[in-house]
C-alpha positions as CSV (number, residue, x, y, z in Angstrom):
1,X,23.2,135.1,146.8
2,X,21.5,134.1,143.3
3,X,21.6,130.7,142.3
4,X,21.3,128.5,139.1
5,X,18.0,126.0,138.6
6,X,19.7,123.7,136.2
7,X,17.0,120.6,134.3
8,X,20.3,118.2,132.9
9,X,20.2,115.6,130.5
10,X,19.8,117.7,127.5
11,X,21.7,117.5,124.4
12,X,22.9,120.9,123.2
13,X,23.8,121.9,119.3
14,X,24.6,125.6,117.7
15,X,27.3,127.6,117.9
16,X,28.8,129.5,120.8
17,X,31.6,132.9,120.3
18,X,33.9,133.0,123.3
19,X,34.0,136.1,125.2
20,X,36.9,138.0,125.5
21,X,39.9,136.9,127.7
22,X,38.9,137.8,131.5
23,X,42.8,137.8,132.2
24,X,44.7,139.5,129.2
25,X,41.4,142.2,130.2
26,X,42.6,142.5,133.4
27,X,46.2,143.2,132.8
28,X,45.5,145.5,129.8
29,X,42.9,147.9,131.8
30,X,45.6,148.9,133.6
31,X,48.2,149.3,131.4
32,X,46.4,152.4,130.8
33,X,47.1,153.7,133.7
34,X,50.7,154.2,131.9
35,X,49.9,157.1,129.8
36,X,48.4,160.2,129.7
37,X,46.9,159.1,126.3
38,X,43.6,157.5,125.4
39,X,43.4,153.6,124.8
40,X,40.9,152.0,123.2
41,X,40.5,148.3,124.4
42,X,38.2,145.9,122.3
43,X,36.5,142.6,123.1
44,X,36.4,143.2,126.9
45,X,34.1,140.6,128.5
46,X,31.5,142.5,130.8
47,X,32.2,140.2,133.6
48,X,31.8,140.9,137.2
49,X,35.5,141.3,138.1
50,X,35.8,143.4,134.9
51,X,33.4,145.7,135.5
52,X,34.7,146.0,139.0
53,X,38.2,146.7,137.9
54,X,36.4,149.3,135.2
55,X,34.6,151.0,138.3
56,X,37.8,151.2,140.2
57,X,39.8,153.3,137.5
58,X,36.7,155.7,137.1
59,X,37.0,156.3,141.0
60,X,40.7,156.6,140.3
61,X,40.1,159.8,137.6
62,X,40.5,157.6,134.6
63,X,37.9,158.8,131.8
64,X,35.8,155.9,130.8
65,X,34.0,155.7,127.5
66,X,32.2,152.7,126.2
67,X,32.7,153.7,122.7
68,X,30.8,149.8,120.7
69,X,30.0,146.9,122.5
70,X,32.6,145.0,124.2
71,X,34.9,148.1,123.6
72,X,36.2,150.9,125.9
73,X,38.4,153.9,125.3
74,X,40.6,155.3,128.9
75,X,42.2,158.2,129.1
76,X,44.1,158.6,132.6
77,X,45.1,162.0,132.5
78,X,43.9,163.1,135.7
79,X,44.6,160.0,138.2
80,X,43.9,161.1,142.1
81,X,46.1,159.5,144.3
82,X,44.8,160.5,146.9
83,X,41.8,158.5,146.2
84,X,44.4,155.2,146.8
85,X,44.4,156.0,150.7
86,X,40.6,156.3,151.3
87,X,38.5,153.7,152.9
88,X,36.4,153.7,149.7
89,X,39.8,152.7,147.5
90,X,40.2,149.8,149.9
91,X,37.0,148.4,149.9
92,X,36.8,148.6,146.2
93,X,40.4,147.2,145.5
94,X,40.1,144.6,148.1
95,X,37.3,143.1,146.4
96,X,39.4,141.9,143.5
97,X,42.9,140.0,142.7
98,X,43.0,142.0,139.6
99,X,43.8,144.8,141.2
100,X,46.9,144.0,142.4
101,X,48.3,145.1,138.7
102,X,47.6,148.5,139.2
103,X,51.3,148.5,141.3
104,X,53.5,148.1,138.1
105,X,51.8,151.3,136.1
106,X,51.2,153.7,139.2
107,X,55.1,153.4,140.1
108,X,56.2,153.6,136.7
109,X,54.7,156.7,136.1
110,X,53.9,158.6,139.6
111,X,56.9,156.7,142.0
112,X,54.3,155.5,144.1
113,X,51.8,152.8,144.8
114,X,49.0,151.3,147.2
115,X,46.7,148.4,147.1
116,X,45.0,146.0,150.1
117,X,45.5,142.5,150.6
118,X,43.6,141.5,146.3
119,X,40.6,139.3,146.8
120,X,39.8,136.4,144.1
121,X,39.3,133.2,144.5
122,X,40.0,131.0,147.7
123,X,42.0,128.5,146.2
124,X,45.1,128.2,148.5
125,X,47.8,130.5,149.0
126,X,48.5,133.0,146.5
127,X,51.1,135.1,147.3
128,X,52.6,138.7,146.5
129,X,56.1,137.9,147.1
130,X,57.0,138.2,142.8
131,X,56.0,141.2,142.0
132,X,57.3,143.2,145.3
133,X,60.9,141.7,145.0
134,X,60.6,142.2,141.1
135,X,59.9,146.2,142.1
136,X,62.6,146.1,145.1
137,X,65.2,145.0,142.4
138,X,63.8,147.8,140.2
139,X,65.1,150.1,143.0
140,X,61.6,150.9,145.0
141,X,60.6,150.5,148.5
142,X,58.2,148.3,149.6
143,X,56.2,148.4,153.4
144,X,53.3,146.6,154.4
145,X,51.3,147.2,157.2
146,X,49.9,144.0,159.0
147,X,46.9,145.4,161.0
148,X,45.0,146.9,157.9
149,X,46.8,144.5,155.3
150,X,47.5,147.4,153.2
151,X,50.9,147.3,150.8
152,X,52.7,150.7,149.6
153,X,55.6,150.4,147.2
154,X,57.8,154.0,146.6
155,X,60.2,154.6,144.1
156,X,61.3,157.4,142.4
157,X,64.0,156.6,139.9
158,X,63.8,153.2,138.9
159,X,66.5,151.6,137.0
160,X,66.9,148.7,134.7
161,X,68.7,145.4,136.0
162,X,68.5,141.7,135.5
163,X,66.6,139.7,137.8
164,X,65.3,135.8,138.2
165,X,62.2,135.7,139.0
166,X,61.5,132.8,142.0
167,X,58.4,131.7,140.3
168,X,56.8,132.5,136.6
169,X,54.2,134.7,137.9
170,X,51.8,135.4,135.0
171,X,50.4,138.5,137.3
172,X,53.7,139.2,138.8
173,X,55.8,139.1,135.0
174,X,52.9,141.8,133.9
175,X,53.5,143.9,136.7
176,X,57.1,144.2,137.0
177,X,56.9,144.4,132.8
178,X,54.6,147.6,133.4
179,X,57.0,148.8,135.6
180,X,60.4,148.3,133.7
181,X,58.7,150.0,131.0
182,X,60.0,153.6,132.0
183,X,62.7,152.4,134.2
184,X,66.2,153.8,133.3
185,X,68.0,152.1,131.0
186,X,67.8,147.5,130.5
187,X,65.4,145.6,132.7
188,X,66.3,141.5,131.7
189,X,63.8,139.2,133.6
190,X,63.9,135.7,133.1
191,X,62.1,133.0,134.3
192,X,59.2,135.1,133.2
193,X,55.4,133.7,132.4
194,X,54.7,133.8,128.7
195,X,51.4,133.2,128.6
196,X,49.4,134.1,125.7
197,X,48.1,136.8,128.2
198,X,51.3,137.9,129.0
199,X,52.4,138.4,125.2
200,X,49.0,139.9,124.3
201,X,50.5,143.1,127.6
202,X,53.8,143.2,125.8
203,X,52.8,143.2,122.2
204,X,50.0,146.3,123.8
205,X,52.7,148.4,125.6
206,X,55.0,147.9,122.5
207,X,52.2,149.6,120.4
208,X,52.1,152.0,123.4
209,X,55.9,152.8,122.5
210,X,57.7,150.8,125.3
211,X,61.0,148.8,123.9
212,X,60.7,145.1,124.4
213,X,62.1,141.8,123.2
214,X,61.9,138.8,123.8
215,X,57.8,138.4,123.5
216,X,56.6,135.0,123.8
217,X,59.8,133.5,126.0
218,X,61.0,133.6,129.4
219,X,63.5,136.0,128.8
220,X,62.1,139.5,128.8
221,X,64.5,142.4,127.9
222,X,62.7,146.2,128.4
223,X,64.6,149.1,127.8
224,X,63.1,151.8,129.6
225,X,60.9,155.0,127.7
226,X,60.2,157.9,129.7
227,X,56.6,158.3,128.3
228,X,54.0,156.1,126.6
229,X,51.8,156.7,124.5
230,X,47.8,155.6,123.4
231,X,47.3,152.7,120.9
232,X,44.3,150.5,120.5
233,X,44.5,146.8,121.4
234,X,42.3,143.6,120.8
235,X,42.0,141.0,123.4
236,X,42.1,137.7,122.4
237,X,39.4,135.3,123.3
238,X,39.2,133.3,126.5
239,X,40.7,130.6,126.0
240,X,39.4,128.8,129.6
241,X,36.1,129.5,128.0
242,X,37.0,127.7,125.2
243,X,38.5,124.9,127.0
244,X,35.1,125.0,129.0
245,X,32.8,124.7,126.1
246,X,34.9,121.9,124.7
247,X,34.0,119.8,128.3
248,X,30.8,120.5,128.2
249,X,30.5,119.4,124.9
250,X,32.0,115.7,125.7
251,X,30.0,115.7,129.1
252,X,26.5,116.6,127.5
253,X,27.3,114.8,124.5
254,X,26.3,117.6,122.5
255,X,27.1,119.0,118.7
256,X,29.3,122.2,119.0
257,X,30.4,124.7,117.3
258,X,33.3,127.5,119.0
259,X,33.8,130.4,116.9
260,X,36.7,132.7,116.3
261,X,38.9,130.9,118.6
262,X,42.6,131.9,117.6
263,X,43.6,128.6,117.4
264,X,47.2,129.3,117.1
265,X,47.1,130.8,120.9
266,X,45.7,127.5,122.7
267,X,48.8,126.0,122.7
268,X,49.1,122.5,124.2
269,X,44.6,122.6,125.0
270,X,43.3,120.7,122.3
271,X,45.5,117.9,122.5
272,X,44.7,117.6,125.7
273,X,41.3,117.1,125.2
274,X,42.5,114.3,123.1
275,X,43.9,112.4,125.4
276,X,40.5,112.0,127.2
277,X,39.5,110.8,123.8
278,X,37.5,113.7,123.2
279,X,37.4,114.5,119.4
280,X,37.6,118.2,118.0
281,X,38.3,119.4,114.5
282,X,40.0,122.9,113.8
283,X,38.0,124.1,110.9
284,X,39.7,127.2,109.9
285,X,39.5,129.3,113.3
286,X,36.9,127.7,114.8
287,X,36.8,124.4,116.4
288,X,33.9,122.0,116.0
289,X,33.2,118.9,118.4
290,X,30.9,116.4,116.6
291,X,28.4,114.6,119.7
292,X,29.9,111.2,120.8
293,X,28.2,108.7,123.2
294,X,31.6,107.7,124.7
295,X,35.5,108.7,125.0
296,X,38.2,107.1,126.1
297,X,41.1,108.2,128.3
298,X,44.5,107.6,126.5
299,X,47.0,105.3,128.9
300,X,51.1,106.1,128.7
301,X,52.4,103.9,126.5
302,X,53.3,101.3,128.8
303,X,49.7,101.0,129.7
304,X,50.0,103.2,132.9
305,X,47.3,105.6,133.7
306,X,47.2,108.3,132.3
307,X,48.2,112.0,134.2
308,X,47.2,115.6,133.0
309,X,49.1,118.2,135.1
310,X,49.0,121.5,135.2
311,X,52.5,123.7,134.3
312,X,53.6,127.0,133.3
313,X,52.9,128.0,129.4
314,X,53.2,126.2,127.0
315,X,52.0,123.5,129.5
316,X,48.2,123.1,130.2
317,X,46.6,125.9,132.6
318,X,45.9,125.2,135.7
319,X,42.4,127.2,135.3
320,X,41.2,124.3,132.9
321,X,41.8,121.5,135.1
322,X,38.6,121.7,137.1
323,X,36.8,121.0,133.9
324,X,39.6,118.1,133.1
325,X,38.3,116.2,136.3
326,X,34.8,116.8,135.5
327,X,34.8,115.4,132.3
328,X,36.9,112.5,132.7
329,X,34.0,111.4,135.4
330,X,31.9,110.3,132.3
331,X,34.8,109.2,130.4
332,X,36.1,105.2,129.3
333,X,39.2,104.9,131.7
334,X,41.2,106.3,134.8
335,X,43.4,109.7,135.0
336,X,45.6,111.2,137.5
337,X,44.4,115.0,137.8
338,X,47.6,116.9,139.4
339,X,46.9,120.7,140.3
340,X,50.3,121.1,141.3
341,X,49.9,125.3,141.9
342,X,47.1,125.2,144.5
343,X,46.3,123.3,147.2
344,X,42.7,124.0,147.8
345,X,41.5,123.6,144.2
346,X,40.3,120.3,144.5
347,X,38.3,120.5,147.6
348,X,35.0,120.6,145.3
349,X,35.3,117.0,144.2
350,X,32.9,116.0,147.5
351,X,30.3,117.8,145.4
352,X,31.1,115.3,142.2
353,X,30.7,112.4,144.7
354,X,27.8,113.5,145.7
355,X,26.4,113.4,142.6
356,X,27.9,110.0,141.6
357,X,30.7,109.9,140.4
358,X,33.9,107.8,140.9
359,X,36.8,110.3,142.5
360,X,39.5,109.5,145.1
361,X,41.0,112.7,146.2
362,X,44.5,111.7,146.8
363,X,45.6,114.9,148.7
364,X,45.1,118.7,148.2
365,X,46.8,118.7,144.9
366,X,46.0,115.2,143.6
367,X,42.9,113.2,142.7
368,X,41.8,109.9,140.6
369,X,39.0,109.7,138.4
370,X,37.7,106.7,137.4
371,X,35.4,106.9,134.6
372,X,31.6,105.6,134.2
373,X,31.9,105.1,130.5
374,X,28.4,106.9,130.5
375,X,27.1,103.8,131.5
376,X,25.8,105.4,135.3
377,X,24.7,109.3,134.8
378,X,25.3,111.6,137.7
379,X,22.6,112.4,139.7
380,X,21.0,116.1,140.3
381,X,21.8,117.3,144.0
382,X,22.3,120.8,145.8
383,X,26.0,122.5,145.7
384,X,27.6,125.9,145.9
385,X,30.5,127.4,143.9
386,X,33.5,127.9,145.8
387,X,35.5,129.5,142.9
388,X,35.2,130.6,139.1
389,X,36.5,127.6,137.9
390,X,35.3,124.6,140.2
391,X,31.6,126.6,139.8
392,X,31.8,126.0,135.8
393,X,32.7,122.3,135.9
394,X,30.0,121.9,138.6
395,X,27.9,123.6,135.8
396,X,28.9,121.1,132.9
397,X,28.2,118.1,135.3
398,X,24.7,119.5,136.3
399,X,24.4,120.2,132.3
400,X,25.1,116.4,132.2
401,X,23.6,114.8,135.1
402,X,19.9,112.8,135.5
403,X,17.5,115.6,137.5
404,X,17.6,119.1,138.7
405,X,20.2,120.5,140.6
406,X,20.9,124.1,142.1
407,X,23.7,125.9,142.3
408,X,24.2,128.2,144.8
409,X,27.0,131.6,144.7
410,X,27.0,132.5,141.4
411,X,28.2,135.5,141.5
412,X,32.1,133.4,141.3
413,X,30.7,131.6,137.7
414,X,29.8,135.2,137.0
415,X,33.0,136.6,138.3
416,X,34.7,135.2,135.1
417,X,32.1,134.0,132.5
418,X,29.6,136.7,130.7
419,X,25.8,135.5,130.6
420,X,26.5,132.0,130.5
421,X,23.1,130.9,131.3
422,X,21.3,133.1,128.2
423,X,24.5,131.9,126.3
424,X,23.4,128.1,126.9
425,X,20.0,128.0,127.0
426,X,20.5,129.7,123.3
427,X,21.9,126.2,122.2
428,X,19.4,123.7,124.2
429,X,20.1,123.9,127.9
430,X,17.9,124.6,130.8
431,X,19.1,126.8,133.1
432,X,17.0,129.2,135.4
433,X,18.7,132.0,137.4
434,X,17.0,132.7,140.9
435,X,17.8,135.9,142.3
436,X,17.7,136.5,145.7
């Protein structure tokens, strides 16, 4: 289990490019598993779950070619699977929740479909339940098997229909999207996600040659194609990455500058940095965040404290909010952090207290901050990463914080965030990476 060595305190300044999104990547790898023609996918992030996912379609008979940096070409002529009932499948498939979104393209094109119970984060319940009824309605047949927590999904001829989906599932919209592509005839979904990542798929398959309107809303309509076709696709950058850098910025109290951002795709982000009274400038499609010594949290206007919440696009991403309660711990003020999607996202506040900071954790979805103005720096201490997200905000406070502190598991920062210790020690931080 490697860990981080991180010396905070340290003011940062330079320039930092976002990688690519880790997951438009994820949903767009395997939308290739849709046609017998190549792909070319640019600005994938060479992230641990990536690279997993990458690994997995090679075992699968996909032909793999890292054609520049960042960019990949697959051609799935020749899938095997047979290879999706071997122990070697399971382990491998297991080991990620991006796997999960191979279901939609292997049922669209061969009527048939396996995965394990995904991995990912542990961060409260995450269920399947979306995309399986999604494919049911579709016309296919799903079975699970309890003992080996192994899910098979059959269907032969699917055909179009309407259906509502009972949440807005970014992973479950892009599977059942993927699916409906070479159903017969209209597939309406509505309540569907529309996340950028979700509209980044659609906008891919449609270059692909699959019929679909709607891009960008909750209403999907795909009329079905009985083939698809190669294209070459650009994934955007990551915008939790982004969001991240922006944090960190406030926390350390650093100069920075985020490149090539696609500003028009962060949506509600930026102003919600404002309202911890964070400043940030769009200068054409970069943003820059000048060093300040303090910011102040915004109050409602009748004076109340403020709440930042978590909600389906266009609200604010529940992946960013770890990074929300970090930073308001430094901030001038008191917020109401509400992670109303998962229920054990939270849990890593104990580390923040540890460390100093002023945090009443309400319940499993709710927590106060109440900020130290900067006036009282956190303090150094010894933590572990429990997920992607909670293991960069622990980052950004240790970036912050008076002292050395360790991190340990860092393999789930790694999981979603490419070299981000070379990255910051390129722009004034000190972080050592100690392998095991």
């Amino acid at each position: 289990m490697a860990s981080f060595e991180i010396t905070g305190g340290k003011k940062l300044q330079g320039e930092l490019t976002p990688q690519g999104a880790k997951n438009e990547a994820l949903q767009v790898i395997c939308a290739t598993l849709l046609t017998q023609e190549k792909v070319i996918i640019r600005n994938i992030p060479e992230i641990i779950d990536v690279i997993k996912l990458i690994d997995l379609l090679r075992c699968m008979g996909v032909k793999i070619e890292k054609i520049a940096d960042s960019a990949y070409s697959f051609e799935a002529k020749d899938i095997q699977t047979d290879f999706l009932l071997t122990r070697s499948f399971k382990e491998k498939a297991g080991s990620l929740r991006g796997s999960v979104m191979i279901l939609g393209p292997l049922l669209a094109r061969f009527g048939i479909a396996y995965t394990p119970k995904p991995g990912g984060d542990k961060i409260g319940r995450r269920r399947l339940d979306t995309h399986f009824m999604g494919f049911e309605k579709l016309g296919a047949r799903f079975e699970y098997d309890p003992n080996n927590n192994f899910y098979s999904i059959k269907g032969d001829s699917l055909k179009g229909c309407y259906m509502l989906l009972d949440e807005a599932s970014v992973t479950g919209t892009a599977n059942i999207v993927m699916a409906a592509c070479m159903a017969e005839g209209r597939t309406s979904i509505y309540n569907a996600a529309c996340e950028p990542y979700v509209q980044q798929l659609c906008k891919m398959l449609v270059g692909m040659g699959a019929k679909i309107s709607g891009i960008g809303s909750n209403l999907l309509h795909i009329d079905g194609v009985k083939e698809l076709g190669g294209t070459e696709h650009q994934i955007l950058p990551d915008m939790i990455e982004i969001g991240s850098f922006i944090g960190m910025a406030a926390m350390t109290q650093s100069e920075i500058r985020i490149k090539n951002v696609a500003y028009p795709e962060l949506g509600i982000i930026p102003d919600s940095f404002r309202r911890l009274g964070i400043q940030l400038e769009r200068q054409g499609d970069d943003i820059f965040i000048p060093a300040q010594s303090h910011y102040q949290i915004e109050t409602f206007i009748d004076g109340s404290i403020m709440t930042i919440a978590d909600a389906i696009w266009p609200g604010l991403t529940p992946d960013l909010l770890s990074v929300f309660l970090v930073v308001a711990t430094q901030a001038k003020g008191s917020v109401l952090i509400h992670q109303k999607m998962f229920e054990s996202r939270l849990f890593f506040v104990d580390k923040l207290i540890d460390m100093g900071a002023q945090i009443i954790l309400c319940d499993p979805h709710r927590a106060t901050v109440i900020g130290l103005n900067q006036e009282q720096r956190l303090r150094g201490t010894v933590m572990v990463s429990p997920d992607i997200r909670a293991g960069v905000a622990l980052l950004i406070a240790a970036l912050s914080a008076e002292g050395k502190s360790i991190i340990h598991n860092i393999d789930q920062i790694d999981r979603g965030y490419q070299q981000i210790d070379q990255r910051l020690n390129a722009i004034g931080a000190s972080i050592r990476r100690i392998d095991d």
